[in-house]
N, C-alpha and C positions, 0 to 999 in steps of 0.2 A: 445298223443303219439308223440316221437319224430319221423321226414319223415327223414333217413338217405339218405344220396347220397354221390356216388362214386367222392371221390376230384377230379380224372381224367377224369372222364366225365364232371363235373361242370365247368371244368377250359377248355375242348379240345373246339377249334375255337376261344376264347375268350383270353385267356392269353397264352394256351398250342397249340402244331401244334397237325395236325391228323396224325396217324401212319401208315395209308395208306390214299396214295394221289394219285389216277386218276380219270379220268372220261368216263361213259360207261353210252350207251342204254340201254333202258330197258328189252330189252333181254340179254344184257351181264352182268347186274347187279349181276343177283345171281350167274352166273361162277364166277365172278373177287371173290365176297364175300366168295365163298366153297373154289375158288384157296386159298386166303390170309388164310382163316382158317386152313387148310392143307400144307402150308409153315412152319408157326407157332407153328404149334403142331408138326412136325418134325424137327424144330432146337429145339425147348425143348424136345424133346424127347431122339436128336443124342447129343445135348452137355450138359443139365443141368441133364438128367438121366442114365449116363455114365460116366465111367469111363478111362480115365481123364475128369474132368469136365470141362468145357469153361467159365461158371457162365455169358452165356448169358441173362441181363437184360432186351434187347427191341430188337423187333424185326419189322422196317421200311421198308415199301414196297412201294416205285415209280412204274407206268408203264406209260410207251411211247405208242409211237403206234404200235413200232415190241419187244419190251423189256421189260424185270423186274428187277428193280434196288433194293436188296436186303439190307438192311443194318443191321451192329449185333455190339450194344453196350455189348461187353464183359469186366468182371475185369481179366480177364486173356485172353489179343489175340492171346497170345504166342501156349495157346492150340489149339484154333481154324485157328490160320493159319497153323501149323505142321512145320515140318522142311522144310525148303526153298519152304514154301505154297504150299505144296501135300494136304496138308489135306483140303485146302479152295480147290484146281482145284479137287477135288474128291466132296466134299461136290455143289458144281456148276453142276459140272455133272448129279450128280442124282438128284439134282430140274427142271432141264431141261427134264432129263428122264421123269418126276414124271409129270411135267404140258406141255411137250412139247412147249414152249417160252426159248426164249435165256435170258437166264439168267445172270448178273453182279453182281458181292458179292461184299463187303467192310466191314470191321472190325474199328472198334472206338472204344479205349479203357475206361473204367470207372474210374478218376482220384483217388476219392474217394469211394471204395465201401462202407464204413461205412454209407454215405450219401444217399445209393441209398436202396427204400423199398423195391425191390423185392429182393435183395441177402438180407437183414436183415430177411426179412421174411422164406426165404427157407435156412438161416443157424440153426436158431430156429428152423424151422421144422425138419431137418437132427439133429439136438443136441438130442431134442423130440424121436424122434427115436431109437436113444440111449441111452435113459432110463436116458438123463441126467436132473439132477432137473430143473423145469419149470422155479422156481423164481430165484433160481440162473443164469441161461441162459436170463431171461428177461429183470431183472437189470444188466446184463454183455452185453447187445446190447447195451440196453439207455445211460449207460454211455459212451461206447464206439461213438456212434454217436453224444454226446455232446461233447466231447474231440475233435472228427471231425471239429465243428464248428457248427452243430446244434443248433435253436434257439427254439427249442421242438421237443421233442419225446411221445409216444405213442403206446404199445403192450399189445394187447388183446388175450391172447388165453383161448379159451372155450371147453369142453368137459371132460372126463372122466382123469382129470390130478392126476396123479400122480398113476392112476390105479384103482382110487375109484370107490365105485359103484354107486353114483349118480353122474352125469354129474355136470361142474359148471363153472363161469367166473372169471376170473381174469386179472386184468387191474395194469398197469406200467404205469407209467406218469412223466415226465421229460420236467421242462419247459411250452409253450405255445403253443395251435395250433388252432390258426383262422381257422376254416372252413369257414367262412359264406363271407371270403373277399377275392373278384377274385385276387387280387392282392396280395396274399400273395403265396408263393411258396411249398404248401405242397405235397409231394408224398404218395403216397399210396400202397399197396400191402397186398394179401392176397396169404396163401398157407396151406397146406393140411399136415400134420405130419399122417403116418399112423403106429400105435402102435400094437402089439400083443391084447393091449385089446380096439379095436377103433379109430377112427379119429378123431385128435385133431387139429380144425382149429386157424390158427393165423394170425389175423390182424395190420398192421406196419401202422403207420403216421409218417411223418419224415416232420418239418417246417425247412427249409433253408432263411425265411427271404423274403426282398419283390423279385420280380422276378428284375433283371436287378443288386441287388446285389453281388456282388461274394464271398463266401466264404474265405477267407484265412488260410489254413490249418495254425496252428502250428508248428514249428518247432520237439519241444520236446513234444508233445501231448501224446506218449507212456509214459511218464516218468515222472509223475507226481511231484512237488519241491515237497523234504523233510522239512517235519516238524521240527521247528526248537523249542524244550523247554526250558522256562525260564531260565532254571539252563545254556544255552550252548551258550545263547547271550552276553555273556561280546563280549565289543569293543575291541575284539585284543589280547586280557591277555589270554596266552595260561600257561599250567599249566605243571611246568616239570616232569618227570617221570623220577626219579631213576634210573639209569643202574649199573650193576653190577660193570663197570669199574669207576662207581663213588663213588659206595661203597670202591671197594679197596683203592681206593687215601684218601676217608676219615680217612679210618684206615689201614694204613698201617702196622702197627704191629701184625694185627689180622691176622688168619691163617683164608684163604679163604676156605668155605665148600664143601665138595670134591661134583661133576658133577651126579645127578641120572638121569639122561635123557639118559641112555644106555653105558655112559662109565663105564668102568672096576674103581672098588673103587680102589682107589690110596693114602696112607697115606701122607698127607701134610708135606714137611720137617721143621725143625723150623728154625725158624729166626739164619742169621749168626750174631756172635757180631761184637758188632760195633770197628772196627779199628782206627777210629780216622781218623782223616785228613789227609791227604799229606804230610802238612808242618810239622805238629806233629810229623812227624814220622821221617822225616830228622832230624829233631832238635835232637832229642833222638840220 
């Protein structure tokens, strides 16, 4: 049998930081550990299951010796700070209410959400929700996070898909993903779809390459080059199209056919004769 382990725990101390960092006796071990649990399930609770959503991805807890240094990787800060940051000095308040410590927020935006596994994860899961088809939503992430810069992708969702009555897995795969090497940069995430008929879980891996590499988003990544066929690569030789006013010049004699595109039919007059010249006509 394969022993699965969580990429983020495999990688934390070792290539990855910890998402809470102090140090406490061991009597204050389990408060620090119930506080951080109950931070955390209240910014998910107040911004990723509400409306408007903040699409808070991580949630960093520092403490000092009199403070709690809160941090919140959101793709959208703009929610979570509110108009001229009421909604972070409201949001600060009640965590101080909540655990009694003086509390410090800060907001870090997410450059790339396509690259990060937990909003991949809980956009699937919200798609899911809506009754939208699995494999179209599956192959519509992976490629999306490949266009990002992604150097493998990875989503698994399992359970009762599509409404069926046996439960079942299904796996999307795009690219490469080293598990086994600390030096390679994979993210992870799982998250929960819950259906009129069941919970439908879904698992994200997202490989970004070794760690210390950056990314360089695309430019035009929305916008994939068109396809160019055979028939349409000549070098240059563009091909003319006829206009009406080259028709008339062709045949000038001909009585032009009257306009169906909403004018009123108009009988064409016919050709005047021809008068001859100028000078012909002095002569005479």
């Amino acid at each position: 049998m394969g022993q699965k382990v969580s990429p983020i725990g495999f990688r934390t101390g070792i290539t990855l930081g910890w998402q809470s960092t102090w140090f406490a006796t061991k009597a204050d071990y389990g408060i620090f550990l119930v506080e951080d649990q109950k931070i955390r399930r209240y910014v998910d609770e107040r911004f990723n299951r509400r409306m408007p959503k903040g699409a808070v991805a991580k949630t960093e807890i520092i403490r000092t010796r009199n403070e709690v240094k809160v941090t919140l990787h959101s793709a959208r800060p703009g929610v979570v700070i509110g108009p001229r940051g009421g909604e972070v000095d409201r949001f600060r308040e009640e965590l101080e209410e909540m655990t009694g410590r003086k509390i410090t927020v800060n907001v870090i935006e997410i450059k790339e959400p396509d690259l990060n596994a937990t909003l991949v994860a809980e956009s699937i899961a919200e798609q899911l929700s809506k009754r939208a088809s699995f494999r179209r939503t599956m192959k519509q992430y992976c490629e999306s996070a490949m266009n990002a810069g992604a150097k493998g992708v990875k989503i698994i969702c399992a359970g009762r898909l599509a409404g069926s009555e046996m439960a079942r897995k299904e796996t999307q795969k795009l690219g490469s993903i080293p598990l086994h090497t600390l030096d390679a940069n994979v993210d992870y995430a799982a998250a929960t779809a819950r259906t009129t008929y069941g919970a439908i879980g879904i698992k994200v891996w997202i490989y970004k390459g070794k760690f210390g590499e950056e990314i360089v988003p695309s430019p035009n990544r929305r916008r994939p080059p068109r396809r160019i066929g055979p028939a349409m690569r000549n070098s240059g030789r563009s091909r003319a199209v006829p206009t009406q006013d080259s028709k008339k010049a062709a045949s000038p004699n001909v009585a032009a056919a009257p306009d169906v595109t909403g004018a009123p039919d108009v009988a064409a007059s016919p050709p005047e004769p021809d008068k001859g010249r100028p000078e012909d006509t002095k002569a005479s």
